[in-house]
mmCIF file of the N, C-alpha and C atoms, coordinates in Angstrom:
data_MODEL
# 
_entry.id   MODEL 
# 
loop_
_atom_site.group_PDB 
_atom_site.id 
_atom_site.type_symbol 
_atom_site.label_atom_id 
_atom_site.label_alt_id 
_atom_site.label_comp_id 
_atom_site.label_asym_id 
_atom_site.label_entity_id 
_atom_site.label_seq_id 
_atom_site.pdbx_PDB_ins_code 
_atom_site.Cartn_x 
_atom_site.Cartn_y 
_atom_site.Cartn_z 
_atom_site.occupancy 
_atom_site.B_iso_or_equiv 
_atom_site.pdbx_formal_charge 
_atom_site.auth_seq_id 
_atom_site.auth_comp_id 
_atom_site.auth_asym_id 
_atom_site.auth_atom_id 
_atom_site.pdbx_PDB_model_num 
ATOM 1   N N  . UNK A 1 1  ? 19.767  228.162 155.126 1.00 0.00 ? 1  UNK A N  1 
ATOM 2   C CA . UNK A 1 1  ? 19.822  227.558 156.443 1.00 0.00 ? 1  UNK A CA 1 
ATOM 3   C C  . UNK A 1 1  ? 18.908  226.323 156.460 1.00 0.00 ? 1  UNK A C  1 
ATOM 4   N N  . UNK A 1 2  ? 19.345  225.380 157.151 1.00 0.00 ? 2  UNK A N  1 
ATOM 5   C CA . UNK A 1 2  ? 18.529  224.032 157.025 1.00 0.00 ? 2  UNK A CA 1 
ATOM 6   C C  . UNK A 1 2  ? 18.089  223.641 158.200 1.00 0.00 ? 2  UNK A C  1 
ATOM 7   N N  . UNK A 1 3  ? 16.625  223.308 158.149 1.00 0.00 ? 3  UNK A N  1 
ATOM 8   C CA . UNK A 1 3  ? 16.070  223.065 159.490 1.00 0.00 ? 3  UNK A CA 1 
ATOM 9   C C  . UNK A 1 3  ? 16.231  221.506 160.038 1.00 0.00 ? 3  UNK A C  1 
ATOM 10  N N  . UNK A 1 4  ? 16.876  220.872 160.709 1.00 0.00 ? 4  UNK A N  1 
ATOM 11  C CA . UNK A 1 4  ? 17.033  220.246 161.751 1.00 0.00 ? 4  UNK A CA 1 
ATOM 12  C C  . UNK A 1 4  ? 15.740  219.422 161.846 1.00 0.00 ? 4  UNK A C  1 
ATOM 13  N N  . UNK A 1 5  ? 15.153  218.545 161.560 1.00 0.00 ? 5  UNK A N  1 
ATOM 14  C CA . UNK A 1 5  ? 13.733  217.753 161.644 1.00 0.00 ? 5  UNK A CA 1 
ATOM 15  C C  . UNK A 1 5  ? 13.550  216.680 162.774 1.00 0.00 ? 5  UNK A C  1 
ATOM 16  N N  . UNK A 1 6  ? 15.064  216.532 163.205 1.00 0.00 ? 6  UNK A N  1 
ATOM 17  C CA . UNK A 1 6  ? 15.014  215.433 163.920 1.00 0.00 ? 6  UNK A CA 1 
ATOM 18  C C  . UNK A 1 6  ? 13.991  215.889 165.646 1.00 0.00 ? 6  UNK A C  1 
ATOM 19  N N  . UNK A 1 7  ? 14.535  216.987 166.001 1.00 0.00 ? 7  UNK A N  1 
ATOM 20  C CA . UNK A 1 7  ? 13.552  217.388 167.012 1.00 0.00 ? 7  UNK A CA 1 
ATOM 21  C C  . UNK A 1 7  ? 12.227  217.102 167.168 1.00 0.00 ? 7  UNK A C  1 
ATOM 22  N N  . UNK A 1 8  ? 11.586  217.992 165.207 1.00 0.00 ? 8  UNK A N  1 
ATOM 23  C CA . UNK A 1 8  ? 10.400  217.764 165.224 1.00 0.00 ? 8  UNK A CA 1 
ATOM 24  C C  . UNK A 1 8  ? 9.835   216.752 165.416 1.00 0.00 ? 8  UNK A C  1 
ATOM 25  N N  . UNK A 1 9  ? 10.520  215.598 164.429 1.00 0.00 ? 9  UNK A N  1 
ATOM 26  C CA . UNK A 1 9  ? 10.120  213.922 164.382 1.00 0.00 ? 9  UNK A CA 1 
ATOM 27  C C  . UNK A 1 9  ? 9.915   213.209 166.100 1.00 0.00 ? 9  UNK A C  1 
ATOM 28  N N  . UNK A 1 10 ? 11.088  213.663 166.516 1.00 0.00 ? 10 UNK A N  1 
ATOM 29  C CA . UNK A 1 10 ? 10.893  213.143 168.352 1.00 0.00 ? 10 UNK A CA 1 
ATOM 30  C C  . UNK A 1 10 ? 9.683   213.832 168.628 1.00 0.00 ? 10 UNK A C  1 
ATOM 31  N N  . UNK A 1 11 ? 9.408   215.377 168.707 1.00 0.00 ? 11 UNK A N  1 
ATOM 32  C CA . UNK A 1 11 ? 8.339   215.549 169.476 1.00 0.00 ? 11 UNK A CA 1 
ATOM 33  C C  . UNK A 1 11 ? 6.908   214.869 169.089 1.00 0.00 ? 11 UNK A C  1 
ATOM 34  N N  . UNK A 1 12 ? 7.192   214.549 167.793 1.00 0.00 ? 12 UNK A N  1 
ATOM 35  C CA . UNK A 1 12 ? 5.460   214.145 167.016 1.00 0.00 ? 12 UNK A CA 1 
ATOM 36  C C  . UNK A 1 12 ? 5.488   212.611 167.852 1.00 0.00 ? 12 UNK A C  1 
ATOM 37  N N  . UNK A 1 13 ? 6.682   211.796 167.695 1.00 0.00 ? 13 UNK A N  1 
ATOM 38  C CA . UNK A 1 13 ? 6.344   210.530 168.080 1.00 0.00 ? 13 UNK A CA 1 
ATOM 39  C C  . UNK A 1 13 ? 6.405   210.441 169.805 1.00 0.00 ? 13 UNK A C  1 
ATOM 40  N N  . UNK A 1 14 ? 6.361   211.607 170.881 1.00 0.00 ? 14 UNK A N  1 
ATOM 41  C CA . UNK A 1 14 ? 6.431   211.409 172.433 1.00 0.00 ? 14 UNK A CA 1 
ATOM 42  C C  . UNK A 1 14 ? 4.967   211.765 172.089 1.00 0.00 ? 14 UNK A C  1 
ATOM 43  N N  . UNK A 1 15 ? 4.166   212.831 171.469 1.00 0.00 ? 15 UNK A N  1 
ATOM 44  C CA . UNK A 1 15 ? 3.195   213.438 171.386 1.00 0.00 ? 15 UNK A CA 1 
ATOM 45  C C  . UNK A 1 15 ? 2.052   212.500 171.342 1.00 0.00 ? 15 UNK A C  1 
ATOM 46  N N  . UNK A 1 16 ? 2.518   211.330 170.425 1.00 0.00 ? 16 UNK A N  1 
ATOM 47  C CA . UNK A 1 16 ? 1.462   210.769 169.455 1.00 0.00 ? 16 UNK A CA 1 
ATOM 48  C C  . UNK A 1 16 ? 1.397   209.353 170.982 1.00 0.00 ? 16 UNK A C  1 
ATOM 49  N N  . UNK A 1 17 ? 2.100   209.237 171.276 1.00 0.00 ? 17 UNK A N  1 
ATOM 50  C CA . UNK A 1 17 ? 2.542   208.247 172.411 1.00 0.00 ? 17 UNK A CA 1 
ATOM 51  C C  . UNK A 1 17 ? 1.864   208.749 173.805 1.00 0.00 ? 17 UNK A C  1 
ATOM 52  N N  . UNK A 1 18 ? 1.699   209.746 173.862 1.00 0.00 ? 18 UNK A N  1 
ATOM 53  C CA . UNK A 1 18 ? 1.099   210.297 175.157 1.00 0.00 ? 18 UNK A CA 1 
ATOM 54  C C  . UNK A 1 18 ? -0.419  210.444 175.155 1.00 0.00 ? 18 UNK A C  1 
ATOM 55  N N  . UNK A 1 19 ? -0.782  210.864 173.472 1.00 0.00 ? 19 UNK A N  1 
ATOM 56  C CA . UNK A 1 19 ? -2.092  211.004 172.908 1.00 0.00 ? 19 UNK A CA 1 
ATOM 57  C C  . UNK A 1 19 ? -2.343  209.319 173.497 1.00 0.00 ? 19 UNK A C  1 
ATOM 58  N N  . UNK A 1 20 ? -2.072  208.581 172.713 1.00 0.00 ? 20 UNK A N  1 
ATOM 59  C CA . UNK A 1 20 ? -2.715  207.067 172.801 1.00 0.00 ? 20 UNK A CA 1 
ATOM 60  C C  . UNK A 1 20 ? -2.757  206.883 174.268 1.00 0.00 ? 20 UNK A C  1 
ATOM 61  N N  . UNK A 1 21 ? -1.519  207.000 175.295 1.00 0.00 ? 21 UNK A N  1 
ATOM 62  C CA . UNK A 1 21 ? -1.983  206.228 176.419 1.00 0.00 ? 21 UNK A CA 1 
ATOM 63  C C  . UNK A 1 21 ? -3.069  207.811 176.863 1.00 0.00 ? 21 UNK A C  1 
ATOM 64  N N  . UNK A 1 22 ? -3.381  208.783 176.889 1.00 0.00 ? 22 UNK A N  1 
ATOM 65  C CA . UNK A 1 22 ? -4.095  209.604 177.452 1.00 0.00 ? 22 UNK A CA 1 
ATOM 66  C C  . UNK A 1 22 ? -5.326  209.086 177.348 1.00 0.00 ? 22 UNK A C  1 
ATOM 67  N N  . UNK A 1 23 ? -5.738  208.796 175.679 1.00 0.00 ? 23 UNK A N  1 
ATOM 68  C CA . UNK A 1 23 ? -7.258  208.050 175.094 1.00 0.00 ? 23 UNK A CA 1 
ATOM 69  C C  . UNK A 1 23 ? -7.422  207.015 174.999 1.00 0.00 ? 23 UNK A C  1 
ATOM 70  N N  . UNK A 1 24 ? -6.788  205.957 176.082 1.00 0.00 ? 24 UNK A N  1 
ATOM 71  C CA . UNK A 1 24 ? -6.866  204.242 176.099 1.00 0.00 ? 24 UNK A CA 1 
ATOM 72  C C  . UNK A 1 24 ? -7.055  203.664 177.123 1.00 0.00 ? 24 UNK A C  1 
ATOM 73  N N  . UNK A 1 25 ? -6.155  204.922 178.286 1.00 0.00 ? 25 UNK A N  1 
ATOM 74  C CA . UNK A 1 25 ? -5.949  204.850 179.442 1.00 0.00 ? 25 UNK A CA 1 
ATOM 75  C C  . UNK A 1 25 ? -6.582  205.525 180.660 1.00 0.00 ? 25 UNK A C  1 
ATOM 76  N N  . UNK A 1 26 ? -7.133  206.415 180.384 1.00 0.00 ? 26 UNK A N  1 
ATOM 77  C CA . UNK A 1 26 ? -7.483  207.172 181.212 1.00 0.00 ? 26 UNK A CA 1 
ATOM 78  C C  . UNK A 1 26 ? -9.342  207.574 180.995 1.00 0.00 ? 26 UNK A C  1 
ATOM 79  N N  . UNK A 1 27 ? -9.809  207.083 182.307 1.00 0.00 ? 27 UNK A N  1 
ATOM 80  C CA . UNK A 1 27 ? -10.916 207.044 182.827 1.00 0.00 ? 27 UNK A CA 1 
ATOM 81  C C  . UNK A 1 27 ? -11.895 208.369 181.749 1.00 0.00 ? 27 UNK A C  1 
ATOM 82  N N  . UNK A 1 28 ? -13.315 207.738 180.714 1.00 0.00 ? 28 UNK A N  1 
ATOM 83  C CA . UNK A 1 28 ? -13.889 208.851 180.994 1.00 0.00 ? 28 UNK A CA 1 
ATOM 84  C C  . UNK A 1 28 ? -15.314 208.984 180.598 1.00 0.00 ? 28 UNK A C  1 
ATOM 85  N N  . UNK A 1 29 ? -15.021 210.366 181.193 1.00 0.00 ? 29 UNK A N  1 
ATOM 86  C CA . UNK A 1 29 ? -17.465 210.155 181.827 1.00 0.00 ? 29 UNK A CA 1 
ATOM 87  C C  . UNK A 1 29 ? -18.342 209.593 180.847 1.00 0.00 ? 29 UNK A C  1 
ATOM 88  N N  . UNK A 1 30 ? -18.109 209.950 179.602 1.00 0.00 ? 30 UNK A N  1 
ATOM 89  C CA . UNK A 1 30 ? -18.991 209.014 178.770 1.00 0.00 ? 30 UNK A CA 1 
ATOM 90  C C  . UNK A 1 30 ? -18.913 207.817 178.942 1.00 0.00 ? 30 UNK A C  1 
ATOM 91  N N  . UNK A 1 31 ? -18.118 207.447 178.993 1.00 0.00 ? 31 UNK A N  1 
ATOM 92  C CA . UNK A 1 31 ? -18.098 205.342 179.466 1.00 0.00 ? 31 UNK A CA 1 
ATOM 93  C C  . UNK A 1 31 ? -18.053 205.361 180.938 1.00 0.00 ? 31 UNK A C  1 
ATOM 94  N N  . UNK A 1 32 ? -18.822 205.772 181.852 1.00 0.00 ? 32 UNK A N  1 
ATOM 95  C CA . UNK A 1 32 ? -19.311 205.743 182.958 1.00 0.00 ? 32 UNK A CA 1 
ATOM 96  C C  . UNK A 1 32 ? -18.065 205.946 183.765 1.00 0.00 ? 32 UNK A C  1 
ATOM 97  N N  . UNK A 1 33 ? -17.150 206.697 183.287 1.00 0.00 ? 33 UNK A N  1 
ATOM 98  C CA . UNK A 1 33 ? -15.393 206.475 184.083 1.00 0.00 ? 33 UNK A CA 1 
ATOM 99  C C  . UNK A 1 33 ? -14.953 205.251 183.763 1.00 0.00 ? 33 UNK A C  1 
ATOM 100 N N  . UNK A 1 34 ? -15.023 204.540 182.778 1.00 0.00 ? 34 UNK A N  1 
ATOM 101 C CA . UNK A 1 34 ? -14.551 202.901 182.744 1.00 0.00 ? 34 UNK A CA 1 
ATOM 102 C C  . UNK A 1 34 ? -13.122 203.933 181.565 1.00 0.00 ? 34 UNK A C  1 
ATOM 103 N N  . UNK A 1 35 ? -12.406 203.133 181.428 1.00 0.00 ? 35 UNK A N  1 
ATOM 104 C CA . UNK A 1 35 ? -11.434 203.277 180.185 1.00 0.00 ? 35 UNK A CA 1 
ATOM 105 C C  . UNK A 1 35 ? -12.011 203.156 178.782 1.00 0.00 ? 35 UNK A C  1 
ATOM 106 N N  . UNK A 1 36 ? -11.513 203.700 177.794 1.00 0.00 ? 36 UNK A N  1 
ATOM 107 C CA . UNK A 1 36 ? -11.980 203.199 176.408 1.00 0.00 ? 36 UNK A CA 1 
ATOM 108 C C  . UNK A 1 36 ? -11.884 201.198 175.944 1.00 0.00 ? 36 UNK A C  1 
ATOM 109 N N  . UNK A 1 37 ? -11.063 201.121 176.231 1.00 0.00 ? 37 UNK A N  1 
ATOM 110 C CA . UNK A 1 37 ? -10.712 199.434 176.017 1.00 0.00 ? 37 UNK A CA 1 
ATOM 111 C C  . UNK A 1 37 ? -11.677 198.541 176.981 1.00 0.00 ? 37 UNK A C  1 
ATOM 112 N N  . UNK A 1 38 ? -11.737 199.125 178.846 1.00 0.00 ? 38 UNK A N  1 
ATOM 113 C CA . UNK A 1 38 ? -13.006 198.238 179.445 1.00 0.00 ? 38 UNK A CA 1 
ATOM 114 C C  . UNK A 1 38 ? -14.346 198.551 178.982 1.00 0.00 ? 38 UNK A C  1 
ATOM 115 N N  . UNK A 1 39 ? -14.631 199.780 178.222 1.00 0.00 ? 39 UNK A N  1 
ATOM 116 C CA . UNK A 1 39 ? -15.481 199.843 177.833 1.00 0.00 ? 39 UNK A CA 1 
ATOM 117 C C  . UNK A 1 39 ? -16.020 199.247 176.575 1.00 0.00 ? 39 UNK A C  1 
ATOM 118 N N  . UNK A 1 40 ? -14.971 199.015 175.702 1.00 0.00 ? 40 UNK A N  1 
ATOM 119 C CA . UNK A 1 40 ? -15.025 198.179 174.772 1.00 0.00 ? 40 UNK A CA 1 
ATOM 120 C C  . UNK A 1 40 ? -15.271 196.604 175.045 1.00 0.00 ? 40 UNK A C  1 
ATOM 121 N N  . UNK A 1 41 ? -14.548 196.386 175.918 1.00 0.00 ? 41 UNK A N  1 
ATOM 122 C CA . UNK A 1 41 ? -14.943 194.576 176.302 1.00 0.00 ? 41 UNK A CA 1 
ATOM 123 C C  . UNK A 1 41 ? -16.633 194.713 176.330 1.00 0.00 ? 41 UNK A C  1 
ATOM 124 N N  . UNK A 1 42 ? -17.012 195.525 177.897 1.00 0.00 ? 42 UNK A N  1 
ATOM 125 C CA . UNK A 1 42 ? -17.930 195.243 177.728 1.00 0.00 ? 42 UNK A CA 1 
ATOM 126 C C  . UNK A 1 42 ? -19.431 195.478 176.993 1.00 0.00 ? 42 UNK A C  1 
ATOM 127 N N  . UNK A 1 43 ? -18.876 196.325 175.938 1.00 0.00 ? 43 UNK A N  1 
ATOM 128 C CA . UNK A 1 43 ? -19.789 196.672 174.442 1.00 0.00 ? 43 UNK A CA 1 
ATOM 129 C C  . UNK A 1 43 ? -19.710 195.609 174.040 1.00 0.00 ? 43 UNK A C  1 
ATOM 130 N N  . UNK A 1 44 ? -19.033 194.851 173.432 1.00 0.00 ? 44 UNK A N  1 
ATOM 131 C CA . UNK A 1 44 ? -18.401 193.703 172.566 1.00 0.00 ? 44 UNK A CA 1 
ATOM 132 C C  . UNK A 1 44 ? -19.281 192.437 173.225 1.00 0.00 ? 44 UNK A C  1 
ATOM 133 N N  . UNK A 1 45 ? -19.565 192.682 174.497 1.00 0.00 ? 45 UNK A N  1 
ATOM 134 C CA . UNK A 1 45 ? -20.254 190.995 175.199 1.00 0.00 ? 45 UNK A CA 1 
ATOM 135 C C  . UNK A 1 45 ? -21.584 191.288 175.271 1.00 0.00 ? 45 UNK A C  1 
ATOM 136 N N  . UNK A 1 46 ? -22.030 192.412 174.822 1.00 0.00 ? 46 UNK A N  1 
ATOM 137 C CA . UNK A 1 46 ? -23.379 192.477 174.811 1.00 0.00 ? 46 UNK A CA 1 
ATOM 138 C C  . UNK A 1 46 ? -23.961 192.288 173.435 1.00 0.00 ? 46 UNK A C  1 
# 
């Protein structure tokens, strides 16, 4: 019997897509609630 991969492959790449905007996008307490990226600007100008 042969397993079908194509499912798997979709779920890894919605997964991996939800991961990134979850950890790029979304506010958190270590960076004072700023995002990872505004927090990066303003690391970067100091």
């Amino acid at each position: 019997m042969a397993i079908d991969k194509e499912p798997l492959d979709h779920a890894r790449t919605v997964i991996a897509a939800w991961a990134e905007g979850y950890n790029q996008s979304r506010p958190h307490s270590a960076f004072g609630y700023e995002t990872p990226a505004a927090f990066a600007v303003e690391l970067h100008k100091q």
